[in-house]
C-alpha positions as CSV (number, residue, x, y, z in Angstrom):
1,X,-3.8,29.4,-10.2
2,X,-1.3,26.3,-10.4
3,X,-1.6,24.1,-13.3
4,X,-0.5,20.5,-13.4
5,X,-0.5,19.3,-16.9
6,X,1.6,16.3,-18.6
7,X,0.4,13.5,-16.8
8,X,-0.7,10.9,-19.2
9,X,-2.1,7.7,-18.0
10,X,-1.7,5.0,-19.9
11,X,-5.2,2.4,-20.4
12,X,-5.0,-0.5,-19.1
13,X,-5.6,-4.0,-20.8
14,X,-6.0,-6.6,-19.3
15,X,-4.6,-10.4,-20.1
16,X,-6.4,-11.4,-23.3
17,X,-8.5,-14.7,-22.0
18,X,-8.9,-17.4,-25.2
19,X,-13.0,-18.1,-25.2
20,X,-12.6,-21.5,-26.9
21,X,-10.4,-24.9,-26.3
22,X,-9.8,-27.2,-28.9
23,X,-11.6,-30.2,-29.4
24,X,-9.6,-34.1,-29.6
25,X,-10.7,-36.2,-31.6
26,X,-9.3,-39.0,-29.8
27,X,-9.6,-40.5,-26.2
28,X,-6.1,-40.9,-26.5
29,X,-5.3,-36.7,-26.8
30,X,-8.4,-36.4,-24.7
31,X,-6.1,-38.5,-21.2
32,X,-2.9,-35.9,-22.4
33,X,-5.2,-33.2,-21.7
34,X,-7.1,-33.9,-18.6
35,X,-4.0,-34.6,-17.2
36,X,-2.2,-31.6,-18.0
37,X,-5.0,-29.9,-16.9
38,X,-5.0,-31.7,-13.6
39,X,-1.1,-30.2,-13.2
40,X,-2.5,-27.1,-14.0
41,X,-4.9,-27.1,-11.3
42,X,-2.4,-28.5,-8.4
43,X,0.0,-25.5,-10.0
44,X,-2.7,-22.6,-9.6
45,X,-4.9,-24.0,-6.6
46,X,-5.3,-22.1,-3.5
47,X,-2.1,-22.6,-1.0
48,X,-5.0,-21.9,1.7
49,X,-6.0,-24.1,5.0
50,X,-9.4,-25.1,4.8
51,X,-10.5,-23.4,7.4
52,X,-13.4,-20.4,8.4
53,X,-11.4,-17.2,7.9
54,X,-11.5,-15.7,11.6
55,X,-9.2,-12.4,10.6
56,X,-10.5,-9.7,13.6
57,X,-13.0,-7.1,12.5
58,X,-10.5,-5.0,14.5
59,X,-6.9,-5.5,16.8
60,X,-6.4,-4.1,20.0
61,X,-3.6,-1.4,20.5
62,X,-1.5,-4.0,22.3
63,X,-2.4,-7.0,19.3
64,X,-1.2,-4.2,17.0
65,X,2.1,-3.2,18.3
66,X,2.5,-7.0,19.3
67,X,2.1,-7.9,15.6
68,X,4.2,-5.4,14.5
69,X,7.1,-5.9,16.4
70,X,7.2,-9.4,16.5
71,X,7.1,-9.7,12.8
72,X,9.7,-7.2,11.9
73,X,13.2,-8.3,11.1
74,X,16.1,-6.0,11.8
75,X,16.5,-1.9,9.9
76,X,17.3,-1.8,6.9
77,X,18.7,0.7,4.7
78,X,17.6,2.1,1.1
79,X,19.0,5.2,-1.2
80,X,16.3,7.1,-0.6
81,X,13.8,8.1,2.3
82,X,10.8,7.4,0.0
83,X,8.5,9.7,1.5
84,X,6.3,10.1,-1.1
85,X,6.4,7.4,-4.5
86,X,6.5,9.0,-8.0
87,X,3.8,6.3,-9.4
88,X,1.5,8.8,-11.3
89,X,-0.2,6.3,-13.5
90,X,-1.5,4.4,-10.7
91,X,-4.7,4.9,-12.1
92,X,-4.7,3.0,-15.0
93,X,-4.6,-0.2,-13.1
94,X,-7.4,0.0,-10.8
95,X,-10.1,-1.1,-13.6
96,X,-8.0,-4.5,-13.8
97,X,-7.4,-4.8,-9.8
98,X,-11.1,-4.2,-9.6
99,X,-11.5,-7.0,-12.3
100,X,-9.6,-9.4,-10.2
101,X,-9.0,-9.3,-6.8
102,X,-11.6,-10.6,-4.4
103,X,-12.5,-8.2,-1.8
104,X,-12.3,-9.0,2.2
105,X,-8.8,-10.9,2.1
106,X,-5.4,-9.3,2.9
107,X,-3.7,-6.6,1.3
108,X,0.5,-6.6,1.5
109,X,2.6,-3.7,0.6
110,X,5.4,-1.7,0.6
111,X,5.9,2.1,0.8
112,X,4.6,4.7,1.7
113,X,0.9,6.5,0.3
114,X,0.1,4.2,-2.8
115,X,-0.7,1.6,-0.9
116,X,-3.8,4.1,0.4
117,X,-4.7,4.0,-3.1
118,X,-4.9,0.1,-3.6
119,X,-6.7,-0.4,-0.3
120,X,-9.6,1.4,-0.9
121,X,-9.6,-0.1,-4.4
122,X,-9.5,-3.9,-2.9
123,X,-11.1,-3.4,0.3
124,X,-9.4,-6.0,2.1
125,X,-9.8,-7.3,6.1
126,X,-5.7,-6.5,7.1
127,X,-3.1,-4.8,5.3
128,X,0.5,-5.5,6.3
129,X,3.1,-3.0,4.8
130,X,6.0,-4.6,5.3
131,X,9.4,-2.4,4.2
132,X,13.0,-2.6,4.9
133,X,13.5,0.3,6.3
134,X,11.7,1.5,10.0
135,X,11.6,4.8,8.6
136,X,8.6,3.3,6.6
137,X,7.1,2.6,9.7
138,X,7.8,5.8,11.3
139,X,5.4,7.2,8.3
140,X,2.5,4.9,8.3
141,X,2.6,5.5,12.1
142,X,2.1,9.4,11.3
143,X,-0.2,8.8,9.1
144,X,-2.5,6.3,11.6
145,X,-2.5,9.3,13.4
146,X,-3.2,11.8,11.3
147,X,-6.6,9.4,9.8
148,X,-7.9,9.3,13.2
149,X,-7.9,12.5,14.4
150,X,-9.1,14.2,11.2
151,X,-12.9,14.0,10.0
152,X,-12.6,14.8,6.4
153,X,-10.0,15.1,3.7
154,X,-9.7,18.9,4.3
155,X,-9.1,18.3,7.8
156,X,-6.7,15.8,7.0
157,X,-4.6,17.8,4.5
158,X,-4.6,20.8,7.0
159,X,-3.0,18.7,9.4
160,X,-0.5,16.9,7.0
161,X,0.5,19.5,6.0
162,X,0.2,22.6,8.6
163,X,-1.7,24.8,6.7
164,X,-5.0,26.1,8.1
165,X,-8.0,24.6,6.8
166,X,-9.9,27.7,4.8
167,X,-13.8,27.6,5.0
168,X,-14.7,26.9,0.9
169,X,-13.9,23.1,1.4
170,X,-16.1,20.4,1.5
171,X,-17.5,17.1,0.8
172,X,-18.2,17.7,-2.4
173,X,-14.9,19.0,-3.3
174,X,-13.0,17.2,-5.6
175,X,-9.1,16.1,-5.1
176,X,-7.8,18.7,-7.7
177,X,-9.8,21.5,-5.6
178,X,-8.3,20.2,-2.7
179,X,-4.4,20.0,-3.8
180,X,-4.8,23.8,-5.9
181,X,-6.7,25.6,-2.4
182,X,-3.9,23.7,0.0
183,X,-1.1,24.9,-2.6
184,X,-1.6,28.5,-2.6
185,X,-2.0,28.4,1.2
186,X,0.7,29.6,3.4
187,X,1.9,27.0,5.5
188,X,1.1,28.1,9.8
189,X,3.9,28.7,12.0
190,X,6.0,26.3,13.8
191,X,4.0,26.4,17.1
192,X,1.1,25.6,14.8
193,X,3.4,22.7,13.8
194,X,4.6,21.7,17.1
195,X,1.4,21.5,17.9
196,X,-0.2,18.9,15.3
197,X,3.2,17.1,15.9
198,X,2.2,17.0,19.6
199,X,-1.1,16.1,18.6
200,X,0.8,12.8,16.8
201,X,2.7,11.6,19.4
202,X,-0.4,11.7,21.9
203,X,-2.4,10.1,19.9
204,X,-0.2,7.0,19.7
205,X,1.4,6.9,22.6
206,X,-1.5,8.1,25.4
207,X,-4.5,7.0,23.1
208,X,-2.6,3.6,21.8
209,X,0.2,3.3,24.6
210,X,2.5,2.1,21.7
211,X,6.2,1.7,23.0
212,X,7.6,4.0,20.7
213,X,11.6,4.7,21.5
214,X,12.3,7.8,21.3
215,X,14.4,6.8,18.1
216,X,10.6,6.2,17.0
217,X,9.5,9.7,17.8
218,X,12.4,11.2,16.5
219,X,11.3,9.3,13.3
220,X,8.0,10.4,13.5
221,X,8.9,13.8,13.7
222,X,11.6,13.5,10.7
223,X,8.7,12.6,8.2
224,X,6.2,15.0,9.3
225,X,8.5,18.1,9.3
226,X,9.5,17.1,5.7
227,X,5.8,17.8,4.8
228,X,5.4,21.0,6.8
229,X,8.5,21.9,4.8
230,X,7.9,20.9,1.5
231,X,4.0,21.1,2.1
232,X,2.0,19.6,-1.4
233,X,5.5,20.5,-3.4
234,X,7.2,17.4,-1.5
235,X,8.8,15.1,-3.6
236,X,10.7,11.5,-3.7
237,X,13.7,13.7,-3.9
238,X,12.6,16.4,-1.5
239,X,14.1,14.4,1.7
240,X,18.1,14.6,2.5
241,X,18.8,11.0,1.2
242,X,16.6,11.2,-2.1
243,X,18.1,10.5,-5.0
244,X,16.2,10.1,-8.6
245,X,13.0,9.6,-8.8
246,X,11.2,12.6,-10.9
247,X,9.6,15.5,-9.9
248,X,6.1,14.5,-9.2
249,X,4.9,15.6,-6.1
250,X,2.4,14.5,-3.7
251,X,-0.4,16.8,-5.0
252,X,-0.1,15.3,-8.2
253,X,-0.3,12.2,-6.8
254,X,-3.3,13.0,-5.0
255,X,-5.0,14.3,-8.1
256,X,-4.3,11.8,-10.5
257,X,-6.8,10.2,-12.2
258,X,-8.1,8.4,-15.5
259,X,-10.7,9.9,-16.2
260,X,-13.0,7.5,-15.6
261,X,-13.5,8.0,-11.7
262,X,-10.4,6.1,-10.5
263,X,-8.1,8.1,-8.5
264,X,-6.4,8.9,-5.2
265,X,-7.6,7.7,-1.7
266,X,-8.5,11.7,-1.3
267,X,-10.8,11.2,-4.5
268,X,-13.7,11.3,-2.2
269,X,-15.1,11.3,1.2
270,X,-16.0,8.1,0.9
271,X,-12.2,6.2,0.5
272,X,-11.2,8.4,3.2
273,X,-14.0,7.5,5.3
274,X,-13.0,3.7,4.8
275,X,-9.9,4.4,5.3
276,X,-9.9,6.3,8.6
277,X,-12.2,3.4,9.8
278,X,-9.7,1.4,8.9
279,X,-6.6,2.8,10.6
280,X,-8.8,3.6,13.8
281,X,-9.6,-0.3,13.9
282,X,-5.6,-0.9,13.9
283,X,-6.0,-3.0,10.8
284,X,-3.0,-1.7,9.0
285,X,-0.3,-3.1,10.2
286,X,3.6,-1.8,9.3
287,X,6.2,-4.3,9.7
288,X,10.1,-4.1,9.1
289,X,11.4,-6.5,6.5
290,X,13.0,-7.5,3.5
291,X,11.3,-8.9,0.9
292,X,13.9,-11.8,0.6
293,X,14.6,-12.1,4.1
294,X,14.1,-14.8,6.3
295,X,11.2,-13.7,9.0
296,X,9.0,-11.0,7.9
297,X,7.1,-11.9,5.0
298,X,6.7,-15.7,6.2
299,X,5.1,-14.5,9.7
300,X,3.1,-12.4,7.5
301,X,1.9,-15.5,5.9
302,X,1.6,-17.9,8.6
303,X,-0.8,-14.9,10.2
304,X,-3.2,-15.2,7.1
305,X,-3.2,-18.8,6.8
306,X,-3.7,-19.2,11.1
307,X,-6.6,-17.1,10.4
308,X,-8.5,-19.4,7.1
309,X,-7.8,-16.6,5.0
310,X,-5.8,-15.4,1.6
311,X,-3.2,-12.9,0.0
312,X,-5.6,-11.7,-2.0
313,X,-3.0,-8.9,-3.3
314,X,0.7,-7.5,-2.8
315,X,1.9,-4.2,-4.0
316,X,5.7,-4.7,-4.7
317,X,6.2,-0.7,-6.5
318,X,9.5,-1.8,-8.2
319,X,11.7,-3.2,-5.3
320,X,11.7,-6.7,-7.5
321,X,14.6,-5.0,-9.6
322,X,16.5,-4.2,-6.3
323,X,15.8,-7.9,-5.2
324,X,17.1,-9.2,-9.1
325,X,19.8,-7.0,-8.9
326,X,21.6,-8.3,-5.5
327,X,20.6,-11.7,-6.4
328,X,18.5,-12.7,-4.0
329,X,14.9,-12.2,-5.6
330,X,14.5,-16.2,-5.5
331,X,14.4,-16.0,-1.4
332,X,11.9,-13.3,-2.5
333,X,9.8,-15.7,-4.7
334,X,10.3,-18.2,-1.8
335,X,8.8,-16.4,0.6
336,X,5.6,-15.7,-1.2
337,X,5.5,-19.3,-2.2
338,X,4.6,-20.1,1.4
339,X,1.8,-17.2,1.2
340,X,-2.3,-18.8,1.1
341,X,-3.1,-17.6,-2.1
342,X,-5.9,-18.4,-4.6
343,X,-6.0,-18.0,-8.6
344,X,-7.0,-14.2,-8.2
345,X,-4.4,-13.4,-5.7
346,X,-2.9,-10.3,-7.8
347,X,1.0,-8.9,-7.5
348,X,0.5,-5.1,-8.4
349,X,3.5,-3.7,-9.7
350,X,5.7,-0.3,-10.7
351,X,8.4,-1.8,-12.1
352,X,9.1,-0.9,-16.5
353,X,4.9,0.4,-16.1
354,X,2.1,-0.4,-14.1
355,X,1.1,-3.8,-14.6
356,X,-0.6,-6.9,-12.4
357,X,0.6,-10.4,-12.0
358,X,-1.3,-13.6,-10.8
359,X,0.9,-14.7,-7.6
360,X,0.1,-18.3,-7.4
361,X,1.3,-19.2,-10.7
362,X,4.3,-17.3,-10.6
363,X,5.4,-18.2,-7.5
364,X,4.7,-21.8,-8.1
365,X,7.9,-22.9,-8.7
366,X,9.5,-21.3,-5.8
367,X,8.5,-23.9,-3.1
């Protein structure tokens, strides 16, 4: 039986919050303070239009595609394909995104399966995913497909990974049974995989009738082979243009947890039920962009504001130290200055540990 040891997770703790104030003994200090206080508030209140959030219970196929396209800036490159994301502590930050982020808003991202994580954590109306590179896109398009047209987590692993689905999985099974029954499976033949690719591409393109090029389908078809390839084993570095990134792979990912009941999206039946309701109601929305550049991430946030609603939290992994490394992360900081946000709008981020940000104070200075 495979064994998957050495993966700690750190705890989380959370900002330490000061229970008392000082009291003035003068009316004098008393004016200093109400009026700091008053800059305070104007810093920290919500960049939000007051209006009655109207974001769609769901998109049509056409409002989807529309959104996606017309938001996305040009492709982009990056070192790696980033697959899969090497993030195993993930975990240890859900207790403090549960702690602060106000279900029912939207949920930004960028990469590829963590985000599945944080969604189901913060339950949000939308998600945009918005990464430089299409190939991004090309994988949460596989995987819209691959939520719809499976009807449990063992059905969806099977598929992901071309290996048929055995009988001794079920509901109750836990993430860990999952990854250690999928891992010592043989992976099916290539008609089996043609055949799930096939499966894929109809459902997007005759169920949807998304315009995909055929550069798309070709892209489409790059990720998923690099599953059926590497099945649960894949790695960041498994793809032809990885680089570093560790060797944790994707069942590890899927297993991780802290012990106190936070884990993957595959924990349970229920995060992937919410999930594949999610995906089927086109509310998931990948988007080409850079984080500093000029179109993607303000459309983003013209959208939410249109619609009376917030950022209510954006998972940035560690692309900040690309952004601080070529200069440009004020345009970054810019761009989420123009976001609607609220006090417990929350950056999560993998950048030197896992750790959680509040977005309208430190993007205040950035408009």
């Amino acid at each position: 039986m495979k064994t998957y040891a050495g993966r700690p997770v750190s705890e989380y703790k959370g900002p330490i919050m000061n229970s008392g104030t000082a009291l003035l003994g003068s009316r004098a200090l008393m004016k200093v303070a109400v009026a700091a206080l008053a800059v305070m508030v104007w810093a920290l209140a919500p960049r939000v239009v007051a209006a009655r959030q109207s974001l769609p219970d769901k998109l049509t196929d056409q409002e989807f595609w529309r959104l996606s396209e017309q938001f996305s800036e040009p492709n982009g490159s990056f070192r790696s394909d980033n697959l899969v994301s090497n993030e195993l502590a993930f975990p240890s930050i859900i207790p403090g995104i549960l702690a602060r982020v106000k279900p029912g808003g939207v949920y930004m991202g960028v990469g590829p399966e963590q985000n599945f994580h944080y969604i189901t954590v913060t339950r949000p109306k939308m998600a945009f995913i918005t990464d430089v590179r299409r190939g991004n896109l090309h994988l949460h398009l596989m995987y819209k497909a691959l939520f719809e047209l499976s009807a449990d987590r063992a059905e969806f692993v099977s598929r992901l990974l071309t290996k048929k689905r055995p009988a001794n999985l079920g509901a109750q099974s836990t993430a860990t049974e999952l990854m250690n029954v999928y891992w010592d499976l043989p992976t099916s033949d290539e008609a089996a995989y043609k055949a799930n690719l096939q499966a894929i591409d109809d459902q997007l393109v005759k169920k949807h009738g998304l315009a995909l090029s055929k550069d798309d389908l070709d892209g489409i078809e790059y990720v998923f082979h690099a599953f059926y390839w590497y099945g649960p084993a894949i790695t960041y570095n498994s793809s032809a243009n990885g680089t570093s990134g560790g060797r944790t792979t994707w069942a590890d990912l899927m297993m991780s947890n802290d012990g106190r009941g936070n884990g993957s999206f595959l924990a349970t039946e229920e995060s992937f039920a919410f999930l594949k309701d999610f995906e089927t109601r086109n509310l998931l929305v990948p988007v080409v962009g850079n984080f500093a550049g000029p179109k993607a991430l303000r459309a983003v946030g013209q959208y939410v504001r249109d619609h009376g609603a917030i950022v209510a939290a954006y998972y940035l992994s560690n692309v900040e130290q690309y952004l601080t490394q070529d200069g440009i992360w004020s345009n970054f900081c810019a761009n989420v200055a123009t976001f609607p946000l609220d006090v417990s709008s929350t950056f999560i981020r993998g950048w030197n540990g896992m750790s959680l940000g509040a977005m309208a104070s430190e993007t205040a200075g950035c408009r």
